[in-house]
C-alpha positions in Angstrom: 113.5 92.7 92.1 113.7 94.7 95.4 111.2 94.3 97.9 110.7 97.0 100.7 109.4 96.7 104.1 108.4 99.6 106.0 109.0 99.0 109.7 106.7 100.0 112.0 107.0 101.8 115.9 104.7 100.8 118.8 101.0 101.1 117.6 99.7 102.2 121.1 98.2 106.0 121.0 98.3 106.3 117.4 95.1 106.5 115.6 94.2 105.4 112.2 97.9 103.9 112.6 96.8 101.1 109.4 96.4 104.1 107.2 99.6 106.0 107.8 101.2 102.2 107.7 99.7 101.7 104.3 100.3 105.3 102.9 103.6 105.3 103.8 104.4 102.1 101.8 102.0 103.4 98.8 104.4 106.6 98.7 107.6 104.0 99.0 106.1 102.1 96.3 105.8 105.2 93.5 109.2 106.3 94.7 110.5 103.1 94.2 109.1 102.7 90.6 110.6 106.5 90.1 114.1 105.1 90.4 113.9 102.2 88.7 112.3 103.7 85.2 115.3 106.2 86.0 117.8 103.6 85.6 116.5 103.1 81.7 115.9 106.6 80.8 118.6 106.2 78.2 117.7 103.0 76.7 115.8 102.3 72.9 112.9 100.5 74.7 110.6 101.0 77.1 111.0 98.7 80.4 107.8 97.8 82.5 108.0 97.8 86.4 104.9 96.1 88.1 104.6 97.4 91.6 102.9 95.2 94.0 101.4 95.6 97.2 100.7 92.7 100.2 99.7 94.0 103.2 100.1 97.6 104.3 103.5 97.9 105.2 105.0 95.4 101.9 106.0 96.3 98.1 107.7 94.9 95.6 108.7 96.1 92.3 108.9 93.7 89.3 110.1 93.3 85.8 109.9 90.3 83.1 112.8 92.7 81.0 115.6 90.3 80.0 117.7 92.9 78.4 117.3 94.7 82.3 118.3 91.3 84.2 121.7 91.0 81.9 122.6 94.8 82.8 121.1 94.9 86.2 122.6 91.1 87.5 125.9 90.8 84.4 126.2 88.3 82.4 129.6 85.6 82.4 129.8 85.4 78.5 128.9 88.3 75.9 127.7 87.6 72.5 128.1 90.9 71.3 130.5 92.9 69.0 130.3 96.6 69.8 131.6 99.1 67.9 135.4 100.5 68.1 133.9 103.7 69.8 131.5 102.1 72.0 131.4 103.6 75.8 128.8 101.9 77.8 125.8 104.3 79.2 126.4 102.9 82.5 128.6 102.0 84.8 128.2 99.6 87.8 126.9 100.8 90.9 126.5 104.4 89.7 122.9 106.4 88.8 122.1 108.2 87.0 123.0 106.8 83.8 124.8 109.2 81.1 125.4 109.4 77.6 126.8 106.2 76.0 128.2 105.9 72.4 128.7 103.0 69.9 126.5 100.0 69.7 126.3 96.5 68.5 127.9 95.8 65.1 127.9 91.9 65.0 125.8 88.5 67.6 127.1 85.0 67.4 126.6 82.6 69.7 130.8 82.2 68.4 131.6 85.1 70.4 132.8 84.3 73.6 133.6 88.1 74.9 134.0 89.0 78.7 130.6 89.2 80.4 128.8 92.4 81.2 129.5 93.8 84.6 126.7 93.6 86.9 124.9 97.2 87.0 123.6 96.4 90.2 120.5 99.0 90.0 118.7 97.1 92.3 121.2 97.1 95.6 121.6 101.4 94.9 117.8 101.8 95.0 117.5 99.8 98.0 120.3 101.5 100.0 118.7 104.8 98.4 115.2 104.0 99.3 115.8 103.4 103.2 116.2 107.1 104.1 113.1 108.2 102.2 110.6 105.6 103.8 111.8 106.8 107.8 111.7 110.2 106.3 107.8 109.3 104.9 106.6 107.6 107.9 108.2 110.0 110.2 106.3 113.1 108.1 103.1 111.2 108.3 103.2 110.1 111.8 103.6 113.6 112.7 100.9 115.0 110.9 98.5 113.1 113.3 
């Protein structure tokens, strides 16, 4: 989950200053959900993102994916047995993703493997996001 505030400079002399506010987080908000569905261009299955809105200057992208919260946050044990050739499609704090190879060949709850290392999607997008939404606000408060 990332949540995204877009900050907001002295309202005096500014007209219609709500509605740059709120298109300014609208436009955060579908760039936003552009980088996430990025990060699972590669995979089998589709991954829902749910942007919300509260307010006009507040959005928050969501998911109910489990597979997406073990790559995104890591995971201490893995159940898994991937194959010999197996190279991951992924790597942590890295977009965009690239080719992987190999997949699972055997789940037990008897495997007690090294976790997976946390992808950390979530932290890149924020630190990506920041200069877009000054850059957004910037262009629309200038087109007044």
């Amino acid at each position: 989950m990332i949540r995204a505030t877009v900050r907001t400079p002295n309202r005096r002399n500014i007209p219609n200053f709500n509605a740059i506010i709120q298109q300014a987080t609208r436009e955060t908000g579908r760039e936003l959900n552009k980088q996430f569905d990025t990060t699972t261009t590669t995979w089998n299955h589709n991954v829902r993102f749910d942007t919300r809105y509260q307010g006009i200057n507040k959005v928050t992208v969501l998911t109910k994916d489990k597979p997406y919260f073990f790559v995104n946050d890591g995971t201490r044990v893995r159940r898994a047995l991937m194959s010999p050739d197996f190279i991951s499609k992924s790597q942590p704090r890295r977009l965009p993703q690239r080719a992987g190879r190999g997949g699972v060949v055997y789940i037990s709850r008897k495997l007690n493997l090294p976790g997976i290392q946390a992808r950390e999607f979530d932290k890149i997008i924020a630190k990506e996001i920041k200069p877009f939404m000054v850059a957004t606000l910037i262009r629309l408060l200038r087109s007044v």
